[in-house]
C-alpha positions, 0 to 999 in steps of 0.5 A: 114925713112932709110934716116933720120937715116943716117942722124942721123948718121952723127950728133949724136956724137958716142964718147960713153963709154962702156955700163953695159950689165945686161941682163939675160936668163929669157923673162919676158913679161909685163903684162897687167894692170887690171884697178883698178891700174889706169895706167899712161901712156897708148896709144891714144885712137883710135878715135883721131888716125882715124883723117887723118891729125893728123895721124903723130902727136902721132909717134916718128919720132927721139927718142923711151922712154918706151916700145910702140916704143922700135924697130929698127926703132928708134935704132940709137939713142940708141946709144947715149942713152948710152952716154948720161947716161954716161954724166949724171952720171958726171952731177950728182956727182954719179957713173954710177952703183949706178943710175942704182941701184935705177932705179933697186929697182923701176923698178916694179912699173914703169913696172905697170904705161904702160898699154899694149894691146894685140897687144903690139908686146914688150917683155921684160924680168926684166933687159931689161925693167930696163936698158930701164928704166934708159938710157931712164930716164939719156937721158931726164934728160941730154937733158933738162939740157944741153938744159937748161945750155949748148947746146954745150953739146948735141952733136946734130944738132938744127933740130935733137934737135927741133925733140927731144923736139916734141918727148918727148911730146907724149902720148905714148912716156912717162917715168914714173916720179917717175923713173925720181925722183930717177936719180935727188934725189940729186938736186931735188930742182935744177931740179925744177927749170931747168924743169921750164926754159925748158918748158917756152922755148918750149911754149915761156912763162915767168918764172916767170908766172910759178907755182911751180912745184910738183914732187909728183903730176907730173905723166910724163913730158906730165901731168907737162905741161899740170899741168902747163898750166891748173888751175883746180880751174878755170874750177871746180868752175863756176861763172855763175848762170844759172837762170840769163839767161847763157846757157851752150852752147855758139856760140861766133863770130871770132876775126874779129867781136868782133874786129868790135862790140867794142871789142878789145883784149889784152894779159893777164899777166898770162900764163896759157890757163884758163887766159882768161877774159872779161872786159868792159870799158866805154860805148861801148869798151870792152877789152877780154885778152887771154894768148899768146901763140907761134905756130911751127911744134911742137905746133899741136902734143903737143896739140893734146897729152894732149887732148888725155891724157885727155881723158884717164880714170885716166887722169884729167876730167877738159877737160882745153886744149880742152876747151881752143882749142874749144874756140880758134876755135871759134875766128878763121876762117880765116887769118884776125883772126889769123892777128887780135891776132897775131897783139895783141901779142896773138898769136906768129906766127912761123909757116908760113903764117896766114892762116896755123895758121887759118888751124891749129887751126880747124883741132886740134878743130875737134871732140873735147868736152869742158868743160860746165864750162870753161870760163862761165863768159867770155861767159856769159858777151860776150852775153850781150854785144852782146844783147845790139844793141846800143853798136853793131851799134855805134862800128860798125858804129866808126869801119867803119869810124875811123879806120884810124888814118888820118881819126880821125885827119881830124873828129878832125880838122873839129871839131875844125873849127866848134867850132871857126867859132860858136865863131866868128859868136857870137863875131861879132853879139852879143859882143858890140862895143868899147867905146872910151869916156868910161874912161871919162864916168866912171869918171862921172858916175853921170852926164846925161845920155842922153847927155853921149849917144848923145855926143857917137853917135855924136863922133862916126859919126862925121867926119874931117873937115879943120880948114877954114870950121869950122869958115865959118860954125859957122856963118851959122844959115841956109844952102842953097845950090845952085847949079848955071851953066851958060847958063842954062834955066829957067827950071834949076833954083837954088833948095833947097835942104838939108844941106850935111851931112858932114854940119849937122856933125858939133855941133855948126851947129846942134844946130843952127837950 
């Protein structure tokens, strides 16, 4: 930790301006909330801090916001706090004093939104919560709109920046949102838009796809993007009917499989966790879109702290990211999953290999409850495209022979071939013969149709002879072919035999005999 911090030293720029020092002489520690105030901001439930491997995912590691972590650990980015607050006073068109004096007016009400147990080691008297409040209010806000607007305005190292981002998601780590209302009341419809611009860079989403935000619902910066990411309307109305057959428990196959029963997936056009739907298409395909979403270092602790701030009590009891991450458990077990979705553009892998992501997204789902409602007719119509055998075992049976693109090309040609070499087949057997006396036929189309037929037959078989045959072969009424050698025996005597076809071939000679 000590070298981190000299390494911070040496990137964060230390030109500051002289800080208002208001403290006074009173030590006023903070009390303790009773629950019917229904605390905003409270610590990570014990039970998700005794998970080993996400230990390190609720801890600031660069920057302190609030009470929970306000030690000297973290002090040297206090310093730049200070200028920071500075800098956001110009931004904002108002002088230094007079934000600190709203952040004054309502610094009792944002004492009551921590909830503070006993072994909460902080103790702050009123000016120094209210200063605490407003250099921790004016950083945010300046970090979000240079972020947003001008990143040379920072001061600050990208690696430093990346650190900044992570921390000002954390559960513990939060401000509450009414202090950040009053240093923006002068260009709240502007902020709106900024916040908007500054999440879709953290969860690489689209702008557009976003929904308004509402400054009077939001209760820090972690419940406006969980509120961004999780539609409570999708998870509160069900549309499944449990006589149908639906159960509330589902066990759906991984990503590898579905891909193998006929089920390919695609990247759903809204942005939100609860844009997940199932559609059939033709017989045996069937499409599943799940919204994108891109995985770093950071991604494991923002996920991990909005599960945690969901299982806080005043926290929203729709359970949308642990249900979005339980059934994003169960579509991956290994790399080839993770390479099925990332090669749909679902997921966005920046984090390493596939595997790690495969890894990732099992340690986060350990020990986590889902909503019985989440995504019941995704799951109820998942199930009965697995009840149906005939659609399992002809996908499988195209996803083994035809998943190569040559392998469709050669299926294809070999179809073709079949296809002319029937034809020719049937062209040669059962098409008739050209006619070559067939314009005279159909000249005289009432003459004899037996001497048309013998005349064809007769056309057809006849064959060219000379001129010089042809008059010695008029004359001949029979034909006797003898074949004569000499000094032959009497044995060999001269035979009778047939008139030669080429003989018979002639008309006039046929009708002789």
């Amino acid at each position: 930790m000590k070298a981190l911090e000299r390494t911070m030293k040496k990137d964060v720029d230390t030109n500051q301006r002289g800080c208002t020092s208001q403290s006074g002489d009173t030590e006023i520690p903070i009390v303790v909330i009773d629950t019917e105030t229904k605390p905003k901001i409270q610590r990570v439930p014990r039970m998700f801090r005794g998970v080993e491997a996400n230990q390190n995912c609720y801890d600031p590691l660069v920057v302190s916001i609030g009470p929970f972590y306000h030690s000297k650990e973290l002090e040297i980015m206090e310093e730049h706090k200070c200028t920071m607050a500075h800098q956001y006073a110009e931004y904002a068109g108002q002088s230094y004093d007079l934000l600190y004096n709203k952040v004054k007016a309502i610094a009792g009400d944002a004492r009551n939104c921590f909830s503070l147990d006993s072994s909460t080691e902080v103790v702050l008297d009123e000016e120094k919560f209210t200063k605490m409040m407003f250099h921790d209010g004016c950083f945010i806000l300046q970090f979000i709109q240079c972020f947003v607007n001008d990143y040379k305005d920072l001061n600050m190292k990208l690696y430093l920046a990346a650190f900044v981002k992570r921390d000002l998601l954390l559960l513990e780590n939060q401000l509450p949102f009414l202090v950040l209302r009053e240093l923006m009341s002068s260009k709240e419809n502007e902020w709106k838009k900024t916040f908007s611009t500054f999440f879709t860079g953290i969860l690489v989403l689209h702008s557009d796809s976003l929904r308004e935000i509402d400054f009077d619902k939001c209760t820090h910066l972690l419940d406006m993007i969980h509120t961004l990411l999780i539609d409570k309307d999708a998870l509160s109305a069900p549309k499944y009917n449990r006589k149908s057959g639906s159960t509330d428990w589902f066990s759906c196959r991984s990503a590898k499989e579905l891909n193998a029963a006929g089920i390919h997936f695609r990247p759903s056009q809204g942005q939100q966790f609860t844009d997940v739907q199932f559609r059939s298409s033709f017989i045996l395909i069937g499409f599943l879109k799940l919204p994108p979403i891109a995985v770093d270092d950071s991604t494991k602790s923002m996920l991990l702290n909005m599960v945690a701030y969901e299982a806080c009590p005043d926290a929203p009891d729709d359970l949308g990211v642990s249900s979005y991450l339980c059934f994003m458990d169960s579509l991956i077990d290994h790399a080839e999953d993770v390479k099925e979705l990332r090669s749909k553009g679902i997921l966005l892998n920046f984090l390493g290999s596939d595997q790690q992501v495969a890894d990732l997204f099992n340690q986060i789902a350990d020990n986590l409850v889902a909503n019985p409602s989440a995504y019941a007719e995704v799951k109820n119509k998942l199930q009965r495209h697995y009840k149906s055998k005939i659609k399992i075992w002809l996908a499988e049976w195209l996803h083994t022979h035809f998943t190569s693109p040559w392998t469709v090309l050669a299926f294809v040609g070999a179809i073709f071939a079949l296809v002319l070499s029937v034809i020719q087949t049937y062209e040669s057997k059962w098409r008739p013969g050209p006619s070559v006396s067939g314009s005279t036929n159909r000249s005289t189309g009432g003459g004899n149709n037996e001497s048309e037929e013998l005349n064809v037959l007769v056309d057809l078989d006849r064959r060219i002879v000379s001129e010089e045959e042809n008059k010695q072969l008029d004359s001949l009424d029979t034909a006797l072919v003898v074949e004569a050698k000499a000094g032959q025996p009497d044995s060999a005597k001269p035979k009778i035999q047939k008139v030669p076809l080429r003989l018979r071939d002639n008309i006039n000679f046929n009708q002789g005999t």
